[in-house]
N, C-alpha and C positions, 0 to 999 in steps of 0.2 A: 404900619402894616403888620399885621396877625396870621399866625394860623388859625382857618375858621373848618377844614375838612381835609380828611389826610381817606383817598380811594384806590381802590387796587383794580386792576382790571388781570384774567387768566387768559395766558395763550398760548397755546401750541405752538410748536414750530420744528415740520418735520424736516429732513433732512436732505438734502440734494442728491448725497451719495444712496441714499437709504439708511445706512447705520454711521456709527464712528465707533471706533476700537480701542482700546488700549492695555494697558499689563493688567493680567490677573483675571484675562476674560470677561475686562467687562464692558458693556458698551451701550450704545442708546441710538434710539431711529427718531425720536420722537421727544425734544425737550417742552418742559413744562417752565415756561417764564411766566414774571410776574411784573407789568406795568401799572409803578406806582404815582399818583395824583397827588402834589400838596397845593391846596387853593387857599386863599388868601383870604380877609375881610374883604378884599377892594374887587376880587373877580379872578385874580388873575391868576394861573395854574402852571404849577413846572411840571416836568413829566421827568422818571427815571428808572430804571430796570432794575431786576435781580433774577439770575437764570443760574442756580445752580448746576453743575454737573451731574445729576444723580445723587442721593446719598451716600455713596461709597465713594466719594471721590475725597473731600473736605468735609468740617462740620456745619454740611447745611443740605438743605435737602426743600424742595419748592413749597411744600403745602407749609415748612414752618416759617418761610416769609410773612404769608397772608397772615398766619397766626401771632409771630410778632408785631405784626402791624397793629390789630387789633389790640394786642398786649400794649404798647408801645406808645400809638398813636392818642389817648387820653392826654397821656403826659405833656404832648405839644402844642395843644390848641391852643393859642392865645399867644406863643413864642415869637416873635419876629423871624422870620425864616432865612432874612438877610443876613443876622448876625449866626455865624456859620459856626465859629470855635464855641459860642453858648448855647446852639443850639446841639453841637454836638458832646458836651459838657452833661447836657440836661439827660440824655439820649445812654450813657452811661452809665449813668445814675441810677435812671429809672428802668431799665436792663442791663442787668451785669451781662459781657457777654454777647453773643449771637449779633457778632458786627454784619455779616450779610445783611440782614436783617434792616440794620442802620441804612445801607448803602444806598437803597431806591431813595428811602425820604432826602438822603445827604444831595445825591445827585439832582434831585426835583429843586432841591433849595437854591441849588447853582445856577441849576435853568429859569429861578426866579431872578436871581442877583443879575441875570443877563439881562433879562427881559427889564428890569427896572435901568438899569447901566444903561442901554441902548446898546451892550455887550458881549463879543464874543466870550465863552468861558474860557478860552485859550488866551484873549488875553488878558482875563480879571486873573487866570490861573498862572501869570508873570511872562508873557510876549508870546507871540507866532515865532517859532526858530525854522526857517527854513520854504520853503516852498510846499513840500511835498511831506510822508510818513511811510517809509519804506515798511512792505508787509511780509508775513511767513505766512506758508500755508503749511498747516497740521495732514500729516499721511495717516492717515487712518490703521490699525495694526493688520496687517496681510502676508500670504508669504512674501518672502524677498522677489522676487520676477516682478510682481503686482505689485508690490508698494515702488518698483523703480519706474514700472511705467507710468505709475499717478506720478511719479514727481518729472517726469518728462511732460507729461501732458501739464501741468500745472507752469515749467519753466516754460513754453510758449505764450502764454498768461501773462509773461512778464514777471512771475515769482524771482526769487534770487537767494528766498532764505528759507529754507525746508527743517518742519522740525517732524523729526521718525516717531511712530510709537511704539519702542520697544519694551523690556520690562517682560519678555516672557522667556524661550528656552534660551539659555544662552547662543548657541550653537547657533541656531535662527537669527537672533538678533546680532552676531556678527556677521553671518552672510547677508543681513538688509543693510549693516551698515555699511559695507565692503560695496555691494553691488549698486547702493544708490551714489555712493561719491564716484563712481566709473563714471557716472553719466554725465556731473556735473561739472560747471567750467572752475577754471583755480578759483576765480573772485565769488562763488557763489558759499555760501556758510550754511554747514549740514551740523542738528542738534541733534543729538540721539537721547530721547525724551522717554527716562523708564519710570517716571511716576510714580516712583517707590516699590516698582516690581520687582527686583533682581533683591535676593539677600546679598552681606557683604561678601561674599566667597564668591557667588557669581559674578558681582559686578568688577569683584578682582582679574577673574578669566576674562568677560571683554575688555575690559580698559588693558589688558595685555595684550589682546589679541588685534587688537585695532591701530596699536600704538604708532605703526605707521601711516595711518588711515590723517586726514586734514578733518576732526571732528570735535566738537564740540558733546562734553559728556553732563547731561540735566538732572538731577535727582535721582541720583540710581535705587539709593535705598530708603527703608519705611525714616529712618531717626537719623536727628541731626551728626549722631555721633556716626555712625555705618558710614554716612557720608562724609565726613568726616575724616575717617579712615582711608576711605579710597580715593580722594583727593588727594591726600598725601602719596600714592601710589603712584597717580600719574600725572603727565606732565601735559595732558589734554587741557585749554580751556574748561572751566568748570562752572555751570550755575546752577544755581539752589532756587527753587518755588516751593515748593509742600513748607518746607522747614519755617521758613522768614513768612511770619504771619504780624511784625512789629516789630517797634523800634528796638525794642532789645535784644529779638534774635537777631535784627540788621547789623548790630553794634557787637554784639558777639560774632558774628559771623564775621566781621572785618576783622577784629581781633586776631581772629585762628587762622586769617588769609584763606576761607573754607570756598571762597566763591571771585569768578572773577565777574560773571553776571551774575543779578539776580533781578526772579520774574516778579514782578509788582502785577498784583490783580486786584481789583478797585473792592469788589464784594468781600475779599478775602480781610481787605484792609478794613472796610467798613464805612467805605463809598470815598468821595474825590477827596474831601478834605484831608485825611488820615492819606489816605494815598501822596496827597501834596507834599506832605509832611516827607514823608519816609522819601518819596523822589529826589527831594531836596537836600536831602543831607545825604543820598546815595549821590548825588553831582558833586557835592562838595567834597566825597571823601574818594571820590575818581573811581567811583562804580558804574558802570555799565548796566541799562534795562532792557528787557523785556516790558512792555506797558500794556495791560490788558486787561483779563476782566475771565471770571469760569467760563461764562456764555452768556450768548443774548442773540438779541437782533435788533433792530435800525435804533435803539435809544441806547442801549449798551456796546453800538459799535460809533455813535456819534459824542459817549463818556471816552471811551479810549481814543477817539482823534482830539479831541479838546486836551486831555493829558499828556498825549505825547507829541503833540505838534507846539504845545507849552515847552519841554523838555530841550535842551540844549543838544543838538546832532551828534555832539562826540560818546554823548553818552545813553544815546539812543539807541542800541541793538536794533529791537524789532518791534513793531506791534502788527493786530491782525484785524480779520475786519469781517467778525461772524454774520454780519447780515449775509454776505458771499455762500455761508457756509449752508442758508435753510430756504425754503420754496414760499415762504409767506413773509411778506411785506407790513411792517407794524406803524409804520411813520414815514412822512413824507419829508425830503431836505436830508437823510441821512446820508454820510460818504456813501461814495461809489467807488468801487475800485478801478482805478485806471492804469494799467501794467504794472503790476505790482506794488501799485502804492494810491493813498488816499490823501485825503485834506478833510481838515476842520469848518464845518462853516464859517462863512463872515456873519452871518447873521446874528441878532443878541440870541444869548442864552445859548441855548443845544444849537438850536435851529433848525428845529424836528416839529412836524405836527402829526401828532397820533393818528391814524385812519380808525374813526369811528367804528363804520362797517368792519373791519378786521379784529379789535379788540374788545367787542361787543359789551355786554352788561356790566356795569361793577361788583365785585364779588366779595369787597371789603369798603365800609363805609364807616368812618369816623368824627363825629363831631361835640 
């Protein structure tokens, strides 16, 4: 079995709430994804996403998928898409760099290995642990009142695990964290998620100011060292995402005791294999995840149920489930949320099927 065509399809996907917010003013109504096709000699086609946050978030940004792809996808025609650590070897090689990029074709190859398996990728990706994949939902940046009533309205929902987006005045951002843990019950777990917004001075004043508060403190600042710092400051649960982009900063980060979670996101990693990788040795060394991904919809939320329904419970924090989060449907068979929590299909592979009519023409064609 060969690669014979590597196709991109663009899509929208606007927003339920209308925008989403976060530190530094920045925000989006309207995500631009990218649903990537690798087809086989024999017919057969995996499907898999890459949905940037913006440019300003991480280094990646939507129009340089397509572009990657282009770049990228020469080099793999004719690869067996099966063989997944040579495929991602090759992939390396022939792009230094711009692992997003990697991540659609990584995940397509998965969703082939399924479909050849007659297999879940949950469990080619080492067993189903559990029944279910408990989810967070992201509060959008608002004053304190409004972001306490999204996360009431969202805890009827069945939510249980609310991550803030703070990262702006301080001042603010202890009264959202103060005011939304009023609302919640002991057993529910509140993030305050700055994104790298707060310099390390501010992030000093809230992690003091909260230090009574039951709260979990994510990424306060832009560098690993800022955070670093404030870690050592406080005595809050602490996870690191921006920073841990690979195995090395995982391994230093363990080192410095810098995190007690840290957020794994598939695109960031440079799709499920490289993800697998870093999961697995965060289980081993009794890390705690977040499993996720920047964004998507129904093919990048049916990549984070496969990876963390794979995943061992104790060391599952959270993942999420952005099809919830946009008003267009890209694939049929993807999770559904069901009170707070989702499942992986049985079916092989993803066990997704693109909706034609919704992802329309292809906009990148490689052979």
């Amino acid at each position: 079995m060969k690669i014979a065509r590597i196709f991109a399809h663009r899509v929208e996907l606007p927003l339920v709430e209308g925008s989403y917010k976060w530190s530094g003013g920045k925000s989006v109504s309207v995500f631009d994804s990218t649903i990537v096709g690798v087809e086989t000699d024999c017919g057969l086609v995996g499907y898999g996403e890459v949905c940037p946050l913006g440019p300003f978030y991480l280094p990646a940004y939507a129009e340089g998928v397509r572009a990657g792809l282009r770049e990228l996808g020469p080099h793999l025609i004719g690869f067996d898409p099966r063989e997944l650590a040579k495929l991602n070897h090759r992939m390396d090689a022939a792009l230094k760099g711009h692992p997003y990029v990697k991540s659609g074709i990584d995940i397509a190859c998965w969703d082939i290995l399924g479909k050849v398996t007659g297999l879940p990728v949950c469990v080619l990706m080492g067993g189903r642990f559990g029944e279910s994949v408990r989810l967070y939902r992201a509060i959008s940046q608002q004053p304190p009142d409004e972001m306490a009533r999204n996360v009431a309205e969202y805890r009827k929902q069945g939510y249980t695990r609310f991550q803030l987006k703070v990262g702006g005045d301080p001042d603010q951002d202890i009264e959202r964290i103060r005011q939304v843990r009023k609302i919640l019950q002991p057993t529910d777990r509140l993030v305050a998620d700055a994104n790298t917004g707060w310099t390390q001075h501010e992030a000093m004043r809230v992690v003091r100011a909260v230090r009574d508060v039951d709260v979990y403190i994510e990424q306060p600042c832009l560098t690993y060292e800022e955070c670093l710092a404030v870690r050592r400051h406080t005595d809050h649960p602490f996870v690191l995402d921006e920073n841990v982009d690979g195995l090395d900063m995982l391994l230093r980060a363990k080192a410095d005791l810098a995190m007690d979670v840290v957020n794994l996101k598939i695109s960031k990693l440079g799709g499920l294999t490289k993800t697998k990788q870093v999961r697995d040795l965060c289980a081993s060394m009794g890390i705690a995840m977040t499993l996720e991904d920047s964004w998507g919809g129904d093919i990048t939320t049916a990549a984070i149920a496969h990876l963390a329904h794979s995943t061992p419970e104790e060391f599952r924090f959270t993942s999420t489930d952005f099809n919830s989060y946009v008003t267009v449907s890209t694939a049929a068979g993807a999770p559904q949320r069901e009170n707070g929590f989702m499942k992986a299909s049985m079916s092989p592979g993803l066990g997704i099927t693109p909706r034609g009519e919704v992802i329309g023409k292809r906009v990148v064609e490689v052979v």
